[in-house]
Every structure is written in structure tokens, then in C-alpha cells.
N, C-alpha and C positions, 0 to 999 in steps of 0.2 A: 355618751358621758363627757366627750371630750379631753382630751392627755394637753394640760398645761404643764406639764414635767416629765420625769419618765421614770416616775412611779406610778403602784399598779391603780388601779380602778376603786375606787372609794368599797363599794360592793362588795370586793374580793380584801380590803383591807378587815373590814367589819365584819364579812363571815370568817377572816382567820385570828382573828384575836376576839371574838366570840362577843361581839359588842354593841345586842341589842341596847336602845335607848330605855332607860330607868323613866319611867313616870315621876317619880320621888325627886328627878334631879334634875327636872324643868327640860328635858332633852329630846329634841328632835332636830335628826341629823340632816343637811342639805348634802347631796349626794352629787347632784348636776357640778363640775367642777366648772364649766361655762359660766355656770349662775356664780357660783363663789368668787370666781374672778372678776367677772361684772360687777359685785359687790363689792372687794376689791377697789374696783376703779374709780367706784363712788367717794371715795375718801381723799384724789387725787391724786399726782406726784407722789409718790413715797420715798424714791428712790433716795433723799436726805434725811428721811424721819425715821426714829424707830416708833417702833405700832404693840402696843398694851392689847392683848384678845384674851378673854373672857370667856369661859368653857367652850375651848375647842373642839372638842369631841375628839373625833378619827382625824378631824384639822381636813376639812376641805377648804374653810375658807383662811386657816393658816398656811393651804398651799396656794390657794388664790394669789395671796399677801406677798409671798415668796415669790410668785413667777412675778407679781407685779410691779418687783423691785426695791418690795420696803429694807431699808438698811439693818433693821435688825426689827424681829416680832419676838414680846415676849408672851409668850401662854400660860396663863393660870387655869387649871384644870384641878377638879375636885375628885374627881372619878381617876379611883387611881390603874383602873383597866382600861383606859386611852392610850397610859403613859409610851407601853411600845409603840402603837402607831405611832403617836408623836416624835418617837425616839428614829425612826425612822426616817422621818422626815428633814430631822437634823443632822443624818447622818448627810442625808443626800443634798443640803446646803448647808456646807460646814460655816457654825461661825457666826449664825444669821437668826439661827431659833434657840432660842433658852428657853425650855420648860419648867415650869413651879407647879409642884402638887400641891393646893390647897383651898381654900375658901376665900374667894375676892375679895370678901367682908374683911377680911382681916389680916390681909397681905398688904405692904407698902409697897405699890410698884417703884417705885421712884427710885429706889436703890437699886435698882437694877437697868433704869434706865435713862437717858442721855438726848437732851433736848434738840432740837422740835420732836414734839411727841404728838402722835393720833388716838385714838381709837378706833378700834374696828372690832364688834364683835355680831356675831348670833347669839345676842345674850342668853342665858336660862331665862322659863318665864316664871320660874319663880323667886327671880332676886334683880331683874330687870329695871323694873321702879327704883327700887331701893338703891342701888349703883349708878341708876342715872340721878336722883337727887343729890348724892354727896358730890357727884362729880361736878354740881351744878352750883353746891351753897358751899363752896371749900372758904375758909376765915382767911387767904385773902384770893384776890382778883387781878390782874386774871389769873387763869388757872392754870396746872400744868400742862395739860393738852391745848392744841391749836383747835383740833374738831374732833366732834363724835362720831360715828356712820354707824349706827348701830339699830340691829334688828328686834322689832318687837311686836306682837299682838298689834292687828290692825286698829283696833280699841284704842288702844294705849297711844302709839302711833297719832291718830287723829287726837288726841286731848293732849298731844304736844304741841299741836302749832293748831290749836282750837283759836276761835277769836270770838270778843264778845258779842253775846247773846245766841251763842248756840250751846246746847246741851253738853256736847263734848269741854268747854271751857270751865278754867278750874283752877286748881293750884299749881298744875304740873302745866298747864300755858302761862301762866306768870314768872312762874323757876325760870323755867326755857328760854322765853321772851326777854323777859328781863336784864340778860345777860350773854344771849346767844339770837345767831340767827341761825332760824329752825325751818326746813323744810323736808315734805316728804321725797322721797326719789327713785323710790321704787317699790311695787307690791310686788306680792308672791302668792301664789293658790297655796290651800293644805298641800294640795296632791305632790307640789315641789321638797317636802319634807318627809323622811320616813323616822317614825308611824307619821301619818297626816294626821297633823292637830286638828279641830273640831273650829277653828277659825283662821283667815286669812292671817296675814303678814304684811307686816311694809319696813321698809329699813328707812330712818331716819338719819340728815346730816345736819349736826348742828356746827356752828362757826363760832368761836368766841368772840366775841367784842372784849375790843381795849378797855371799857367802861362798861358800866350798868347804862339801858338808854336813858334814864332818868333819877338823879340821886333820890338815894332812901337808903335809912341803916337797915340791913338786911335782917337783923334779926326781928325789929321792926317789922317791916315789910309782910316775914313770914308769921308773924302774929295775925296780924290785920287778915290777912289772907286766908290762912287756916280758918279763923273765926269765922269772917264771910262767907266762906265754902263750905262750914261743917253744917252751917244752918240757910242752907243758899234758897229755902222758899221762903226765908224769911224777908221782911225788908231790913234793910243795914241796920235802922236804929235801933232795933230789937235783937238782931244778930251779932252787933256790936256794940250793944250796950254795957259788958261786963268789960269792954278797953278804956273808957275812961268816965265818968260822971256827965261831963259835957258831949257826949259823943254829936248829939243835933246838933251842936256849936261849929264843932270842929267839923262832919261833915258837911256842913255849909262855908268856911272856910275853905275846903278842898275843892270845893266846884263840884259836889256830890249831893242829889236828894236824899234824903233821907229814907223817905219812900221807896227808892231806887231797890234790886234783889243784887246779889255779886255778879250774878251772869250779866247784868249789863254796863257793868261798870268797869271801863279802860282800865291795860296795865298804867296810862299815866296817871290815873286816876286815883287807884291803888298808891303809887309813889308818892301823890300829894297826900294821902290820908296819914301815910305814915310821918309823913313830915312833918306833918301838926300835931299829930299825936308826941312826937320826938320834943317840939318844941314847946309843949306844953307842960312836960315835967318839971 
């Protein structure tokens, strides 16, 4: 299992605080503390940054985090039968982990924490999407974090730094894209997780960029996009024909066939449509 610290064994934390993983609450624990530190490292340098994690469980990879020198981790936990493990944790780096019980959705980290900021989690996978898009469309830019490193369904994973004209490309390569650089940098078997999920894993780092790669009003942007995606075996002019009267016009303006389906059309592509559509009001 490997001792990155010198507390006990992930194992023996979780059979004494009684802490099987909840199906209900997206939860499967990574146990290997090798692996959690490796993940961890993924995220870079810490030892300046404090680090934002996201249902840590029994906090393997909040002990990752700790040995690998993040200046402060703060954990938001929903499950309030973690909290001793965690509490543990903070005993034995005083000063470095602050624990919150509650629901990511609806916690402000930011009051609690002090720039340069990361992300690092093994997100739930049931609220995974949903916390990587806010963190992606926040009203303004950049954002408060530098990077994400963050763990999720290989599925998911791959339709982050999808590219056009494969199946996996979407809305959620556009967010990403748009305003991040995205790559994968590590998979993981079920079998590295207890229970083992029913699908692989990869942990995703994203980078913020200073700017979007290509101007466009974001809320724009996510119009156009959403439409094109929600009807992506259509061709655009039918898929987008409820964004303006002119829509053949303007996507011939943008450098766009009509003809064209979303999956093969560029994020810059995307940006100029939004552009015209902006400046056609």
C-alpha cells in the first residue's frame, strides 16, 4: 500500500470507522496511497498553492496532497462518516487541512482560501460534470484556480479533450478547450478502486489560459453550442435554425457550411459563429 506518512493503512482506517463506499454518493475509494500521491504530483509544485478537494473520502488522496507539500488542502466532504478519518489527518498536519461538511454545489470555497489555488480531486461521479462546468463558465476569466487534476469516468475523460469529428467531441471539448489546456495524464483499472466501478478511470489536468483561445461572448458561445450538440445528427442550418432567421447567412459568414453536422466543426469555428450571431443583433 505504501506509508507516505505515518498514519495507518487506508484499509484499517475504513474498517474502523465503518466506511463502506455509498453507491448514492458517487463513491469509490482509491486505497493504493502510491497511486494517490502520484495523482498528487499530477497537479505539480504545490508546496505555494493551497488545493480545493472534493469528496475526499477516508482522504487518500488528501494524504497524497499533504506529503506532497500542498501549503494548505481544503476538503469538502458530504458524507459526514469520513469526517474522523479526516479529522485525523489534520491532527497529524497541523494547520494544513481544513475540513467542510457539505455539498460542493453549494459551498464557496474561496472564503476559505488564498491564492494560487489548484484543484485536485477524485471527484463523485455523480456531480463530476456538473463542478467541472461551473468551474469552467465562472462570469469572469480567468478563473480562480490555476489547474484542475481531476478524476473521472474514462468516458468523460475522453470527451474533455475530444477533438473534431470523433464521437467523443461535444460541449464539454468546447468549455474545456476554450479556455483551458486539457490533457489526459493518467488512467486507472476498476480494480485500483474499492468497490471497482463497472468502468475505467483517467484523471484529467486542465491549465487555465490568460484568455479564451479565440474571442466570443461566452454566453453566446454556450447557446450556439448547446444547440449544435443537442441536435448534432442534424446539419447546422436545421440545428440552428431557431438562433437566428438568417442562420445560412451568418454561417456562411463564419467560414461554416451549412451542410456541415457540430462534430465537424472547429472550436474556432464555433467562436466565429458566435461572433456573427453577437453582431447581428
Amino acid at each position: 500500500m505504501g506509508a507516505i506518512d505515518n498514519l495507518p493503512p487506508l484499509r484499517e482506517v475504513i474498517a474502523r470507522h465503518g466506511l463502506a463506499a455509498k453507491k448514492a454518493l458517487g463513491q469509490n475509494f482509491l486505497l493504493d496511497l502510491n497511486l494517490t500521491a502520484k495523482i498528487a504530483r499530477q497537479a505539480g509544485d504545490l508546496s505555494r498553492c493551497d488545493v480545493l478537494e472534493v469528496g475526499p473520502g477516508p482522504g487518500g488522496l488528501t494524504r497524497g496532497l499533504l506529503a506532497e507539500g500542498a501549503r494548505k488542502v481544503l476538503a469538502i466532504e458530504k458524507d459526514p462518516r469520513c469526517l474522523p478519518a479526516l479529522e485525523e489527518i489534520a491532527a497529524a498536519f497541523p494547520g494544513r487541512l481544513e475540513v467542510v461538511q457539505g455539498d460542493a454545489l453549494e459551498i464557496d470555497p474561496l472564503e476559505r482560501l488564498t491564492p494560487p489555488i489548484r484543484v485536485v480531486a477524485n471527484l463523485p461521479y455523480n456531480v463530476g460534470t456538473e463542478l467541472l462546468v461551473r468551474w469552467l463558465t465562472p462570469e469572469v476569466w480567468p478563473p480562480f484556480w490555476e489547474s484542475l487534476t481531476l478524476m473521472f469516468q474514462r468516458e468523460v475523460a475522453e470527451r474533455i479533450v475530444a477533438q473534431p469529428g470523433s464521437k467523443a467531441y461535444g460541449r464539454l471539448a468546447i468549455l474545456a478547450q476554450w479556455r483551458a489546456e486539457a490533457r489526459i495524464v493518467m488512467s486507472l483499472p476498476p480494480g485500483a478502486f474499492t468497490p471497482p466501478p463497472k468502468v475505467s478511470s483517467a484523471v484529467v489536468h486542465l491549465t487555465a489560459l490568460p484568455a479564451p483561445r479565440h474571442p466570443a461572448d461566452p454566453k453566446v458561445l454556450s447557446r450556439v453550442v448547446a444547440a449544435a450538440f443537442n441536435q448534432r445528427r442534424k446539419m447546422l442550418r436545421a440545428a440552428l435554425r431557431g438562433l437566428a432567421p438568417d442562420i445560412e447567412d451568418r454561417l456562411a459568414a463564419a467560414g461554416l457550411k451549412p451542410t456541415d453536422r457540430a462534430e465537424q466543426v472547429p472550436l474556432e469555428g464555433f467562436c466565429a459563429l458566435a461572433r456573427e450571431l453577437q453582431a447581428a443583433k
